[in-house]
N, C-alpha and C positions, 0 to 999 in steps of 0.2 A: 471540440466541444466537450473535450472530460476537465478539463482546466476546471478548477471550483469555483474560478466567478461566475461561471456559464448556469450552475446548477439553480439557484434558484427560477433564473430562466426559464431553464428547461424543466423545471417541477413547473412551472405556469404553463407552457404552451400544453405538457403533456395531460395537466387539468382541462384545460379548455376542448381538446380533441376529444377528450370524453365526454364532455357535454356534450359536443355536438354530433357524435354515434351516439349517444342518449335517445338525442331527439329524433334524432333519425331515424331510430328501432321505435320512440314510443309514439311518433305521428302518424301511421296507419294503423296503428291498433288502435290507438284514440281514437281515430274519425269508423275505423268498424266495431268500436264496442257503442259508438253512437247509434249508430244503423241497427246493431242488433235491439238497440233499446228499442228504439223507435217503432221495429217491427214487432215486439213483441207486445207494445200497444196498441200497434192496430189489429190483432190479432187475425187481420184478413191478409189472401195470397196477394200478392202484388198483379196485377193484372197488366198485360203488354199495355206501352203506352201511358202508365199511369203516371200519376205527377212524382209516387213513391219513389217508383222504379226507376224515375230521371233520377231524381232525385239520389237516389242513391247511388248509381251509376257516377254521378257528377262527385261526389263525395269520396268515393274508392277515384276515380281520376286525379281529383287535388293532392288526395294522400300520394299517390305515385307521383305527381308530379313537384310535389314539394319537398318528399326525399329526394329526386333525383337532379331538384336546384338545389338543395342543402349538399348531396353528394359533392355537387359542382363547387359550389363554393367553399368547401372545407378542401377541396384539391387543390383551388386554384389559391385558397388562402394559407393553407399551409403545408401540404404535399410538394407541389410545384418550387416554391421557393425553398424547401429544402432541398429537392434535386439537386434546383442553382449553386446551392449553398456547397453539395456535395461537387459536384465536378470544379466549382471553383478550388476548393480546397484539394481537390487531386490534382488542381493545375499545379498549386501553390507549391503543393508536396514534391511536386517534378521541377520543381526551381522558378518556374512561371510566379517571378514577384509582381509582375507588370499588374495577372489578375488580381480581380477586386469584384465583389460578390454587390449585386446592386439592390441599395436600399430604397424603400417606399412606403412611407410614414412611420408612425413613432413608435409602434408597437412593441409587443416585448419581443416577437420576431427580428424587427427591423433591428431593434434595439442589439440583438447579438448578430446580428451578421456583422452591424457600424461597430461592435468591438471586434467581431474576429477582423476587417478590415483596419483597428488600427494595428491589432496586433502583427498584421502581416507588411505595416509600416514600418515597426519599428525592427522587425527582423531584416528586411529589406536593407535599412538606412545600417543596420549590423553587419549584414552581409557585404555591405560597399565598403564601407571601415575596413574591413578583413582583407576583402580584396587591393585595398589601395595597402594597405601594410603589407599585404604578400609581394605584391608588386614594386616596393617604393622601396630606397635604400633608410634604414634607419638613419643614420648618422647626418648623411648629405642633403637628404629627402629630391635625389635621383633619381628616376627610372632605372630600376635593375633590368638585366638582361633580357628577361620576356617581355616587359613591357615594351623597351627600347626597342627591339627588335620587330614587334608587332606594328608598331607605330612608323618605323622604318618599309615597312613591307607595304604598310595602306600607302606610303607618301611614294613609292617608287611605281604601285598602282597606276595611278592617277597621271603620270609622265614617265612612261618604262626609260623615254628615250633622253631626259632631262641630267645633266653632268651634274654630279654629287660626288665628294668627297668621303668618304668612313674613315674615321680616324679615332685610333688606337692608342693611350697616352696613358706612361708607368710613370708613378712618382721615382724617381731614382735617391737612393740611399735611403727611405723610408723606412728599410729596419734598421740603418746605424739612431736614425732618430730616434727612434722605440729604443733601443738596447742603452744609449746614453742617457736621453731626456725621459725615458717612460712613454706610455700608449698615450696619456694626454696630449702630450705636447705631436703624437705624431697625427693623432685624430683631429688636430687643431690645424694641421699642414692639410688634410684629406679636404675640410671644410675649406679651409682657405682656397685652396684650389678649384672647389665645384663652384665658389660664388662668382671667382673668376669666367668659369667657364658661362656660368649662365648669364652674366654679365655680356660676354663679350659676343658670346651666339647671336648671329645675323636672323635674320626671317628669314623661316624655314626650318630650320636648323634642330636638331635633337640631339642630347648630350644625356647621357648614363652612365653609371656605375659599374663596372662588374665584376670584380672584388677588390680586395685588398687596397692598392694603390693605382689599380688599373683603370681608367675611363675610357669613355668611348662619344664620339662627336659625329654626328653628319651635318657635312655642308657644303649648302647646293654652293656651283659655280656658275658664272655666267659664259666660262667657255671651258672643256677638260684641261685644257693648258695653264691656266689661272691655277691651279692647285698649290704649286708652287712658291709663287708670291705670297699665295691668301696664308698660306700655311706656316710660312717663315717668321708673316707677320704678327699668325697669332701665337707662335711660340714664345718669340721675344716679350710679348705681352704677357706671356705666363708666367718666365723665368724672372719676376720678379720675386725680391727677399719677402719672406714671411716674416712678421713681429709675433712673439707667443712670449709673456709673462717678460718682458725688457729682454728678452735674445731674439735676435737677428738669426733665422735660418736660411741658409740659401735652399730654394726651390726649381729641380731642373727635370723635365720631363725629355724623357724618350718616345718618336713618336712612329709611328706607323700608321702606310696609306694605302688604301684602296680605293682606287676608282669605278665609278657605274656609270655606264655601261662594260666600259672594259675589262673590267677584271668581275663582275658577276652583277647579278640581276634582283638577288633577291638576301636580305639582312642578315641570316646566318653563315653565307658565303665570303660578305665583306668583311664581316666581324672577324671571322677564321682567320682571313688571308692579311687584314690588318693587323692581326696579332701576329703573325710571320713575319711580319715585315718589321714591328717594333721589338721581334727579339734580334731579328738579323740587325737594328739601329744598336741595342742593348750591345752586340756581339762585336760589332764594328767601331763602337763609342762613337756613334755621329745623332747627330739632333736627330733629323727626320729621313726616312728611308720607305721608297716606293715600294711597293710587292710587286716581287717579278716572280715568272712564271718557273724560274729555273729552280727558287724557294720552296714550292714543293716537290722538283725530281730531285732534290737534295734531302728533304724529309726524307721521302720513301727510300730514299737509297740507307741514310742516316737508321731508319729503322730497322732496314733487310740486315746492316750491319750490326746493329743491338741481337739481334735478334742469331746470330752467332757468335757472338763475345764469347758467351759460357761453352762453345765448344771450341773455341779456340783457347783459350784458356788451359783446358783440360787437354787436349792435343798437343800443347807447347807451342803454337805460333805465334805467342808474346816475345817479345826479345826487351832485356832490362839493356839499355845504353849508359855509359857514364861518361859526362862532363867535366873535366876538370874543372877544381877554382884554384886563384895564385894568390896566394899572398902577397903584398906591394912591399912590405917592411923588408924579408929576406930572400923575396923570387922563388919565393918557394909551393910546388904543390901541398896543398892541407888535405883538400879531399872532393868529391866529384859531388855533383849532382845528380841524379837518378830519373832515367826518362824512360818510358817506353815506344816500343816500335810496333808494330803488327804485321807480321808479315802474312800475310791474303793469301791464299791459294789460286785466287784465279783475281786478285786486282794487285797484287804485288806485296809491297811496302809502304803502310799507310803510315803517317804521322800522325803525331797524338790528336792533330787541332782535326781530323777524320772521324773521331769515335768517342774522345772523352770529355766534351762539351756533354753530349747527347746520351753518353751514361752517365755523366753525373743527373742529367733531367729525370733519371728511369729508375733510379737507384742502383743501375750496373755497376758505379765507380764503385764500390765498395766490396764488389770483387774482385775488379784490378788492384786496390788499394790492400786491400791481402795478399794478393800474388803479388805485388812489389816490396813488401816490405819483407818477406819470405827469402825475395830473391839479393833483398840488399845486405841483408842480416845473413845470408847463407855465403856471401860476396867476406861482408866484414871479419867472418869466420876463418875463412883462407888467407886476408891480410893478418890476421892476428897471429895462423899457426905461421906466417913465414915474416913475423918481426914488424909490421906494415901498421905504423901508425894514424891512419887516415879516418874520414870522416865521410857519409855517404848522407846525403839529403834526397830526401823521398817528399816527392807533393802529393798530398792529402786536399779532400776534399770537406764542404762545410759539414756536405751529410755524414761524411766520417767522425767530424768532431760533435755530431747530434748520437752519435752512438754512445753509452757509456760505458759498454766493457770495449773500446777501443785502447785504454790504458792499460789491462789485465791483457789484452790479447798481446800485447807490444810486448810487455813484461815477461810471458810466457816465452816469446821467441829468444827473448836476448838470455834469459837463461836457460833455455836447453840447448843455445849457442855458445854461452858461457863469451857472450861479447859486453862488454861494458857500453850501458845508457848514452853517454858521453858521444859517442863515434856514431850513434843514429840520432839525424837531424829531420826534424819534418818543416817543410814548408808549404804556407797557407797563403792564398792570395788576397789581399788587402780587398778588392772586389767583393770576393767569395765570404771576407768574416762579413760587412758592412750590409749584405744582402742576405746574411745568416737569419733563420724563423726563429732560432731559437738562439738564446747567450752563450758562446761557446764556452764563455770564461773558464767555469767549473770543470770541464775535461781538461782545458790546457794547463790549468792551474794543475790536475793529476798527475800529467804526462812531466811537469815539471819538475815535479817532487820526485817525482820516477829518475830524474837525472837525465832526461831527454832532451835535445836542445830544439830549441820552436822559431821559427824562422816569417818575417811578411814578405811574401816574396808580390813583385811588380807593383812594388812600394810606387805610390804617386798618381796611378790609377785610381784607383778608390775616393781622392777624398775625405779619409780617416779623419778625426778632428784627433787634435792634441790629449784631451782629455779622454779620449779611449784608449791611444795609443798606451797612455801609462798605467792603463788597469790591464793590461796585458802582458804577460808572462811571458816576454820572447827574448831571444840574445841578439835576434841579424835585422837588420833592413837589406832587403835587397832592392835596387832601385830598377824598374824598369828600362828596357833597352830605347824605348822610345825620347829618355831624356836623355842617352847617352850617343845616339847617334850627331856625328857632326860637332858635340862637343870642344871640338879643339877651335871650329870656326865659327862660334857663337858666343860672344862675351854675354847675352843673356841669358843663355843656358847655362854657361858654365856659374852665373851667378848665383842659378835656379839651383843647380848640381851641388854647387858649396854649401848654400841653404840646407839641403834635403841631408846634406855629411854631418852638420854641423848638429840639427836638429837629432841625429842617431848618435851622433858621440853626446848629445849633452843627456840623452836618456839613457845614455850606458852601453849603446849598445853596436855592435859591429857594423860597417857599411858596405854592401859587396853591389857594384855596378855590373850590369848583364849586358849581352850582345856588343861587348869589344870587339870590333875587328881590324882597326886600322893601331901604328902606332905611333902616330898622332895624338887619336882618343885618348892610350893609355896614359903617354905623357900626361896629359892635360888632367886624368884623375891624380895621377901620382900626385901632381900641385894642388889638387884641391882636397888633400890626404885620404881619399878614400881606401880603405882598410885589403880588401878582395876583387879581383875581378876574373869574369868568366866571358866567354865567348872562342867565335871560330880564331880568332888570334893566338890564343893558346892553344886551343884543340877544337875540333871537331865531335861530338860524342861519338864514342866509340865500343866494344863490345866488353866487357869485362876482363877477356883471357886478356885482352890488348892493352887494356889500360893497366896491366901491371909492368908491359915492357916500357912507358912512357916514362916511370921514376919521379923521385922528389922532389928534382930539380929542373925549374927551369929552363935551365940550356939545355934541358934534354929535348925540349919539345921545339918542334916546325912548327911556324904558324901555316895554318892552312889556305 
């Protein structure tokens, strides 16, 4: 009621209250300054029983009792309904929009309650606005995660024991789109996809957002076993190309599943346990992948091991391995690969795919990625004082190339190593740039100027398009082992394999094939001129002191 359209109002009603204590104060003194008249013209005592003495008696009666209906009615006229007026408006004030203060004729009372009553309309109709934006994905105009999840909890209510689906679905290579095309063209893939999804949602069903490139679906089954089919089906439906300004995108989600009853009961359990299971799909490169229960003793464990990295580190139970690579031209070693090992106190010898997934998630890797570069540059040191011309590749991480004094810190090492740029090589994995938040170009393009050689390793995985690859500052492809296995008995592979050689020599750049083991395979790269190859056919990785007795040559080495 301080708002200034109230005031003239409230100067009216606060007028009229005073006339009516006016009257109220001047209707028994009026009716006894009558009486005193009156007795002073009969200048006689009133005698018991007289008609005076009714009389006057009756006259002091009306005065009382006509204050005490005026009392009445100025309470019930405007006391009263302010009361209302108040408790409503402490409802109001406590979030109670529902109340509504009730009016009864047109007066200038009524007249402001029916405006505080719109005004508490149209704050209402503000405050649902607010709420549905807090709640709603701008972009998609999705249910984000709290809604989603509330609306998921009322629906599993209602049929605890009913089989439903939660499913968990990453746009995959969503930053290569950003980083090539710009956030339009990838906000345009986001949309494309939610209309999809709402499109294709069965009854019952609820589909959200919850960040990035991540969505979330439930849906009911009519038996838990259908998940399967229902799921396959709706993938294929999804992985359809997107059109954005005349390009063709290809559109491919990773998915994860969680089942209710069986794997939890209530929306923020499935949602978890679906996001486990669409990094383990992400981790494994497959469409769709169940959450299994072994997915979280592998977290916890995955974390008790994060969680001493940094004293292992500092302890020394890092071990740096090196891998040979051979050159195909003269059979000759160039230089190794750079891996690490861990060796556990009480679980052994852990391989990398144990711990450096899960520090690159935490931002651990990037203190491995200091202590290997340390240990590789302190390696190249000892070939250099005893004549050893060789070259050591170190794999880096995205988050390493989102640091920018990672070029200054490179530079420091190799000179107070006094090793030349050239013989440290880093390699990035075509995955890791395409999935990068940020452009790494600018660092690599440093590290290049630097004289450092830059490396895609597990070329073919990723999906790179052409025009990324050539705004990129690298000298190698390295092709994953996955296209090189069986090679020799696959005329489509190896057609796929010549492709993938041919594409790196017409970009300038060296071809080195991974996980050779047989010598089949290698035949079959030498014919399709591939440049390097590595694997257990030439070595096994082995410890540093050891890989200097291996030599430059070739015939030095057993295959393992």
């Amino acid at each position: 009621m301080g708002l200034p359209i109230f005031k003239p109002l409230r100067q009216r009603i606060a007028t009229r209250l005073w006339a009516c204590f006016g009257l109220l104060l001047a209707l028994p003194l009026l009716l006894g300054a009558l009486t005193a008249v009156h007795l002073h013209q009969a200048q006689t005592p009133l005698a018991p029983g007289s008609a005076e003495l009714l009389l006057l008696v009756v006259l002091c009666g009306v005065a009382v009792a006509g204050g005490a209906l005026l009392g009445l009615l100025v309470t019930r006229g405007v006391l009263q309904p302010l009361d209302r007026a108040k408790a409503s408006a402490q409802a109001i004030a406590a979030g109670n929009y529902a109340h509504r203060i009730a009016t009864q004729g047109r007066d200038e009372l009524n007249q402001l309650f029916g405006a505080m009553n719109s005004l508490v309309d149209a704050v209402e109709d503000r405050q649902r606005q607010l709420l549905d934006m807090a709640h709603t994905d701008a972009l998609t105009r999705l249910a984000l995660r709290s809604r989603f999840t509330a609306a998921v909890d009322a629906l599993l209510a209602r049929d605890p024991a009913a089989p439903v689906a939660l499913l968990c679905l990453d746009v995959d290579r969503l930053k290569m789109v950003n980083n090539v095309l710009g956030f339009e063209a990838g906000d345009s893939l986001l949309c494309g996809l939610a209309q999809r999804l709402v499109q294709l949602r069965a009854a019952g069903s609820l589909c959200g957002r919850l960040a990035g490139g991540t969505f979330v679906l439930l849906l009911p089954l009519a038996e838990l076993d259908d998940w399967r089919t229902s799921i396959s089906q709706l993938h294929a439906m999804l992985n359809r190309k997107h059109e954005w300004q005349g390009q063709t995108l290809d559109l491919n989600v990773s998915i994860g599943v969680a089942l209710s009853p069986a794997h939890g009961r209530n929306a923020e359990t499935l949602v978890q346990r679906a996001e486990q299971a669409m990094f383990e799909a992400k981790r494994l490169r497959t469409d769709v992948t169940l959450y299994d229960p072994k997915l979280e003793a592998d977290r916890l464990s995955h974390l008790s091991l994060l969680s001493e990295l940094e004293t292992a580190i500092a302890q020394g139970q890092l071990r740096q391995m090196l891998q040979p690579k051979l050159r195909l031209r003269d059979d000759r070693i160039t230089g190794a690969e750079a891996l690490v090992r861990w060796r556990h106190p009480q679980r052994g010898w852990l391989p990398p795919s144990e711990f450096v997934p899960f520090a690159e998630s935490t931002g651990r890797i990037r203190q491995v990625t200091q202590w290997m570069l340390e240990q590789a540059i302190e390696t190249l040191a000892a070939w250099q004082a005893e004549g050893r011309e060789l070259m050591i590749a170190v794999n880096i991480s995205t988050l390493d190339l989102q640091d920018g004094l990672l070029p200054a810190r490179i530079e420091a090492l190799l000179q107070r190593a006094a090793v030349p740029a050239h013989l440290l090589q880093l390699e990035l994995t075509e995955t890791g740039l395409m999935a990068s938040t940020q452009d790494p170009i600018h660092v690599m393009h440093s590290l290049h100027r630097l004289g450092v050689r830059l490396a895609i390793d597990d070329f073919g995985t990723g999906q790179s398009s052409l025009a990324y690859l050539q705004r990129l500052p690298v000298h190698e492809l390295k092709i994953d082992r996955s296209f090189v296995d069986g090679v020799d008995r696959d005329p489509k592979r190896q057609e796929l394999l010549g492709s993938i050689i041919m594409l790196g020599h017409g970009l300038g750049l060296e071809v080195t094939a991974e996980g050779v083991e047989t010598e089949a395979e290698l035949a079959a790269l030498r014919r399709l001129g591939c440049d390097m190859v590595q694997g257990y056919l030439i070595a096994k990785p082995v410890d540093a002191a050891l890989f200097a007795g291996i030599g430059e040559a070739a015939a030095l080495l057993e295959p393992a």
